[in-house]
N, C-alpha and C positions, 0 to 999 in steps of 0.2 A: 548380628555377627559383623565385625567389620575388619578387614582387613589392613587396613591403615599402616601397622606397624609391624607388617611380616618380613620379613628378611629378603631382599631383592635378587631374586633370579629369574629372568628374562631366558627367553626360548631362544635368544641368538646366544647366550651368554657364554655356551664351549669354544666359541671362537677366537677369544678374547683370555687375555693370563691375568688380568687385574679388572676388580670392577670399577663401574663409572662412579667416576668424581662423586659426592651429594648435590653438591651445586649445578653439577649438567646434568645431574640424571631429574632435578629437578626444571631447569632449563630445558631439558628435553620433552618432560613428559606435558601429556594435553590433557590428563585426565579430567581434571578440573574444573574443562570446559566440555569435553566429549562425552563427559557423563551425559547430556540431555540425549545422546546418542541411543543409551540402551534399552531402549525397549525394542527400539527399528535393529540394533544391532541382533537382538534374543528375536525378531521374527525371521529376519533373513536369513540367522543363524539354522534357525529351524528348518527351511524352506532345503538348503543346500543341505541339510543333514538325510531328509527325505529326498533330494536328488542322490544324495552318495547311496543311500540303499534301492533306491529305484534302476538303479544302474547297474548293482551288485558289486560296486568299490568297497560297499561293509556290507553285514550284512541288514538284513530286515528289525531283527531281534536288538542291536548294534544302533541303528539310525532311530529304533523307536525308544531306547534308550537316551537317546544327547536330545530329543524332543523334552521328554518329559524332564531331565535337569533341565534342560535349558526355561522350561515354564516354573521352574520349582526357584530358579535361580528370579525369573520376572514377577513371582509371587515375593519375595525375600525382599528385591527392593521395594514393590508398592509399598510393603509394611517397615521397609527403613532398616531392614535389617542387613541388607548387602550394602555399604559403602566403602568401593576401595578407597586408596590413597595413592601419594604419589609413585609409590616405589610399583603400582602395575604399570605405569606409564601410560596406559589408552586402558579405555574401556573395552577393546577388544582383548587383549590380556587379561586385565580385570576378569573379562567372562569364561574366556578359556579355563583361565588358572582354577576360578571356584566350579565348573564342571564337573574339571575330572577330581574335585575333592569328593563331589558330591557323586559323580558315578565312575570313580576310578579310572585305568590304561583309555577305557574306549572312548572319554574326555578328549584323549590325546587325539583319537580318530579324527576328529570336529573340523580340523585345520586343511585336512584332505583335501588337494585340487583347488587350494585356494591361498590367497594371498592378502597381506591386512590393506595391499592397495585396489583390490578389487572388493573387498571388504568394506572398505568405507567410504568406496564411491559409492557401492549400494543402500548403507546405513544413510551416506547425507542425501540420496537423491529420494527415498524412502520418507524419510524427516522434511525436505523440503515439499514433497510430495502433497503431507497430510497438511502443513502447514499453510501454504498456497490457497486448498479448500477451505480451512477457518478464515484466510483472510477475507475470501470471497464471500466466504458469509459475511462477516463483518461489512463488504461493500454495501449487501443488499441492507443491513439493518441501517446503515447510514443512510442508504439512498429513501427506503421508506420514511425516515424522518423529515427528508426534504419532498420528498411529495407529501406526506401531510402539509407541513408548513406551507409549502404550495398551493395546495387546496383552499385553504382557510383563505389566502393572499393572493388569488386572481387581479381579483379589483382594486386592492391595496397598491398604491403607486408609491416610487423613492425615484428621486432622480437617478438618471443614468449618467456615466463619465466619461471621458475620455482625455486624458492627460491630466486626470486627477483634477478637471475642469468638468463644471455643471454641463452634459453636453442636450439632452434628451431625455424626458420622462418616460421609463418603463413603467412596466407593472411588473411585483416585487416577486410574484411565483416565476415569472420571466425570469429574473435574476437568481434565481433558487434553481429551473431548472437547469443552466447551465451548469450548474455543479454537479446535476445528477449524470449532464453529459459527459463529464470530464471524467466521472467517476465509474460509468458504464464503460468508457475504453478501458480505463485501468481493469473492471472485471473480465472484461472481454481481452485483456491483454495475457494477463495471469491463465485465463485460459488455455489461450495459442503456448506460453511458455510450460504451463503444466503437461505439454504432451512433448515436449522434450527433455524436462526433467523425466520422464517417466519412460526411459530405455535402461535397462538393466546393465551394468556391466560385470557384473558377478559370472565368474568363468574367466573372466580375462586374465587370471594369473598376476603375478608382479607387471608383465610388461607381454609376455610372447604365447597366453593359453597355455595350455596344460596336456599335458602326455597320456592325462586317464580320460577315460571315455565318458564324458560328463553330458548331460545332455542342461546346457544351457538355457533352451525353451520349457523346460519342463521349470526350472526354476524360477522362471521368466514369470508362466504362471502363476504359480504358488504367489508369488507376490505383489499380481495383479497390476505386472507390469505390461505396457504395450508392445515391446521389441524389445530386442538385445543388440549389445552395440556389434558393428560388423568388422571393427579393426581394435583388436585388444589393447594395442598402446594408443589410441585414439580414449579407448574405455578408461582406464585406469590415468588417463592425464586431464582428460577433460574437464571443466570447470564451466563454459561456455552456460551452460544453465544458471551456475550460483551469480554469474555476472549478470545473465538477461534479467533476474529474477531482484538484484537490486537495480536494476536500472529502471524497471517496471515500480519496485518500492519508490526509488526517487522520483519518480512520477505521480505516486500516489500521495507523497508527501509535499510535491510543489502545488496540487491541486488543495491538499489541506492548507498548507501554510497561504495560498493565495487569500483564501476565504477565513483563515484567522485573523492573517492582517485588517481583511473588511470589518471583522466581527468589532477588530479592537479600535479601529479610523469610530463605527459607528456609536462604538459604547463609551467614546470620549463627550465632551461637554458640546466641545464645538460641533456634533452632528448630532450628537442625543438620538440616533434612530434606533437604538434599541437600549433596555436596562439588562442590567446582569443582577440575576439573582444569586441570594446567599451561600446556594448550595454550588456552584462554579466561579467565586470568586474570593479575594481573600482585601485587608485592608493593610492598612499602612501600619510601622509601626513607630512613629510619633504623628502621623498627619491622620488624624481622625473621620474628617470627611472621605479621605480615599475609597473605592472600591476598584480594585487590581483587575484586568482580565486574566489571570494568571493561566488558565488552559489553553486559550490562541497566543501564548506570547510565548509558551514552552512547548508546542505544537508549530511553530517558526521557529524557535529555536532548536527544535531535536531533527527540522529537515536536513539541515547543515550533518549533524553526525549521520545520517542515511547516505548523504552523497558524497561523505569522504571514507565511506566502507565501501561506494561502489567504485572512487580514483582509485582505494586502496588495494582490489583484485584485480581491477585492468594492471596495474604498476605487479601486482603478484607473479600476473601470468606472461606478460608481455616477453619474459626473457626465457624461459623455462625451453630447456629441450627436452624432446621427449626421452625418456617416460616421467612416471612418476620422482618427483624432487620432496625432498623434508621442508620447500619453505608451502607446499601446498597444504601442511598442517596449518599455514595460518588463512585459511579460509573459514575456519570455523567461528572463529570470534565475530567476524564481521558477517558473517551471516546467520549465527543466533541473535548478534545483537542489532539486525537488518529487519529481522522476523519482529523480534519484541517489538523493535521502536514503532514500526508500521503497523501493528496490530494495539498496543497501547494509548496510540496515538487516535487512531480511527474510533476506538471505543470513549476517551473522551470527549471526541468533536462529538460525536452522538450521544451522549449524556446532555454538553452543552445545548446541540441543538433542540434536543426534545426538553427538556427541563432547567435550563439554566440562563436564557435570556426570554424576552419581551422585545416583537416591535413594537413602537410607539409610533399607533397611527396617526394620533394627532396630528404630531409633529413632521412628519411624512408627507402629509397631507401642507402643510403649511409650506414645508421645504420646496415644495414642486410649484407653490405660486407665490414664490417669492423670487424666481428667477426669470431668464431669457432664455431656457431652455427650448421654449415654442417656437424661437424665432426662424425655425427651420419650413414651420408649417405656414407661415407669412408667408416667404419664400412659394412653397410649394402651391399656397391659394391663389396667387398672383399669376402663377404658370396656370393653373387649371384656367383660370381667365384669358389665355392666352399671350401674357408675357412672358415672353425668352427667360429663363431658369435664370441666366448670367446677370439678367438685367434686374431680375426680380430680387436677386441676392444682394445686387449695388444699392438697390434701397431700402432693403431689411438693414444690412450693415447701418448705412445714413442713420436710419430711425433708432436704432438700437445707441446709437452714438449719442444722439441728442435727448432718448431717452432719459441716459444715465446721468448726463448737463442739467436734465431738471429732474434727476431724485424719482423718476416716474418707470413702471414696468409698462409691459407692451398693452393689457389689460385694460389698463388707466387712460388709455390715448381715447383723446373722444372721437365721433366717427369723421367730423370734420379736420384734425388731423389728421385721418388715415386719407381721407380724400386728398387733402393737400399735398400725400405723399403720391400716391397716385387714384385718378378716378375710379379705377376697376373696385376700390374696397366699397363694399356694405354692409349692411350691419352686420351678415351672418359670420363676419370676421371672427367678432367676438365667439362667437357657438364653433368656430376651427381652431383656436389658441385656446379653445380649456382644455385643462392639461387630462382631461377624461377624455377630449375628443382626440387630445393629438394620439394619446394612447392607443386609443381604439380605431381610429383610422391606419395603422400600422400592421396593416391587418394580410402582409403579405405573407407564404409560407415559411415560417420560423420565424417571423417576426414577434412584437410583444404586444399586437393585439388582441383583445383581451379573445376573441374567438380561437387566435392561433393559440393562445395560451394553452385555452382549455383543450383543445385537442391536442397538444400537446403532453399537457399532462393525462390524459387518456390512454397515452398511446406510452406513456413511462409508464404506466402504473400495471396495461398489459404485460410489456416486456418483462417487466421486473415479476410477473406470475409465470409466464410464459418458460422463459429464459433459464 
């Protein structure tokens, strides 16, 4: 059954001597997009229908009535049979209007002690609610794929950077788990915001509660909400959630997009540290050698549309007096399409990381002595012999300088050049600048030795069962 082309009469519409324009009443309406609304809209529905007869506003017989449309109505749409159109204007009409077709006058009841701005604060905080939890999943299933990858890559080393300059050889789980850190605040963030999405404000009327005797915690329940809000125009204006909750998304998208960019630095010619395979990349189409990162490069690209839907609610709300305003219908676009992106998103960087590239240890392995990366631990052998840090560093620089004059890494210098630079070196120079030692002597807490590593990854892999 669809309603699409019924004749347009709106429950304000005796107010009025002429109907709205087509063009504004299409302008007007959200249906379109508030449709993802209905099913949170047919629970909440439900919930305050069983508050009106718990209260005896209807009666018993009357509330178990608009229950059972109201699930006859959420059966109709899983099977595709309810889609209004524009002329309901919101999916709250939309549900209203086929109610009382479906159980006649006491349809009409449904509206009692409520208002469609208390209405769909509770339908978006309900919606943002369940969705928050999918994305949390979605964290843990990313974060598992970086502790495996971890696991395997203790020992596996890549250099480390700093100014996009060869700074320090890590080990590569090292580098994997910082992403699980990054990505543990964002779950733990979503957390702390999910208990402020989840205050009920159903009851609060248009703007100032309601005259009948409603009992608000009761409803509060039914919905398995944790509070009800305590200032009615507070309830019905606030938005403070759908902001924190992209601001947390753009979070979770700077953490993705950081690590796409690596993925794509590494899967160009000039680093080769990892291959991309067929199933997450695409080719060119007249240059036949290409293989495209195309998942991290529209995973950097879709961060951009998350953090101009989060300018785009601050700039929403910024001017609003209270109560409720008509330009707070447009909070929904940018927070359906705030949800998808960060959750579309998160599911291909996790396909990629689990099945769509290769590091290449080899070459990994080559990168890290093929540099002066070590040149910090020269430095640091010099002090354990007792040279001043400052002075130690003045003739690492020297050596590194005249190194590069004759085409030579720190490795290659025989031990009668290290002497020449200064007496303190012996042979065991060589066994402090391989790049497994420098690694593994870095062995403070959090550091990327490989012991810290592993306790490290131990202690992810707890939380993530734990948590």
């Amino acid at each position: 059954m669809t309603q699409a082309n019924q004749p347009s009469t709106q429950t304000w519409s005796q107010r009025f001597e002429s109907t709205l324009h087509p063009a504004i009443a299409d302008f007007n309406a959200s249906i379109h997009f508030d449709i993802q609304l209905i099913e949170y809209d047919l629970t909440g529905s439900q919930a305050h229908a069983e508050m009106l007869a718990k209260t005896g506003i209807i009666s018993a017989d009357e509330g178990a009535e608009l229950v059972r449309g109201l699930e006859q109505i959420r059966q109709e749409y899983r099977q595709g049979n309810f889609t209004p159109g524009t002329d309901a204007e919101d999916v709250h009409f939309a549900v209203e209007r086929r109610l009382t077709e479906l159980v006649g006058d006491v349809g009409k009841k449904l509206h009692t002690a409520r208002s469609r701005n208390d209405q769909v604060g509770t339908d978006t905080r309900l919606y943002l609610r369940d969705q928050i939890q999918q994305i949390r999943q979605q964290i843990r299933q990313f974060q598992e794929v970086l502790l495996s990858l971890a696991s395997q890559h203790v020992r596996t080393l890549i250099p480390g950077y700093t100014h996009l300059q060869r700074a320090q050889p890590i080990s590569l789980a090292h580098h994997l788990l910082a992403y699980f850190e990054m990505t543990q605040r964002d779950w733990q963030r979503l957390g702390e915001i999910c208990q402020r999405v989840n205050i009920s404000p159903l009851g609060s009327g248009a703007l100032a509660g309601t005259t009948f005797p409603i009992d608000r915690h009761f409803a509060a329940e039914r919905l398995n909400f944790g509070g009800v809000y305590a200032n009615s125009l507070d309830g019905v204006s606030d938005r403070d959630f759908a902001i924190e909750f992209l601001c947390a998304a753009s979070l979770i998208m700077v953490h993705l997009s950081r690590l796409s960019e690596e993925v794509i630095l590494w899967a160009s010619q000039e680093f080769s540290f990892v291959s991309l395979k067929d199933s997450c990349a695409t080719g060119s189409s007249i240059m036949p050698q290409k293989k495209n990162p195309d998942v991290p490069e529209l995973v950097r690209g879709k961060t951009g549309r998350v953090f101009g839907h989060l300018q785009a609610m601050l700039v929403l709300m910024k001017g609003l007096p209270l109560a409720y305003n008509k330009d707070l219908q447009e909070d929904k676009e940018a927070l359906f399409d705030g949800v998808k992106t960060v959750k579309v998103c998160l599911e291909a960087m996790t396909i990629l990381l689990s099945e769509g590239l290769e590091f290449q240890t080899a070459r990994l392995t080559e990168a890290v002595n093929e540099d002066f990366s070590n040149a910090t631990d020269v430095a640091d052998y010099l002090a354990k012999k007792g040279v001043p840090f400052r002075e130690a560093y003045g003739l690492v620089g020297k050596v590194v300088k005249t190194s590069l004059a004759a085409n030579k890494l720190l490795k290659d210098l025989t031990l009668d050049e290290w002497k020449d630079l200064h007496p303190a070196f012996e042979a065991d120079v060589y066994d402090a600048i391989a790049p497994e030692q420098v690694v593994s002597a870095r062995n403070s807490y959090g550091g990327t030795g490989f012991e810290q590593v592993q306790k490290a990854l131990e202690d992810a892999q707890k939380r993530v069962k734990e948590e």
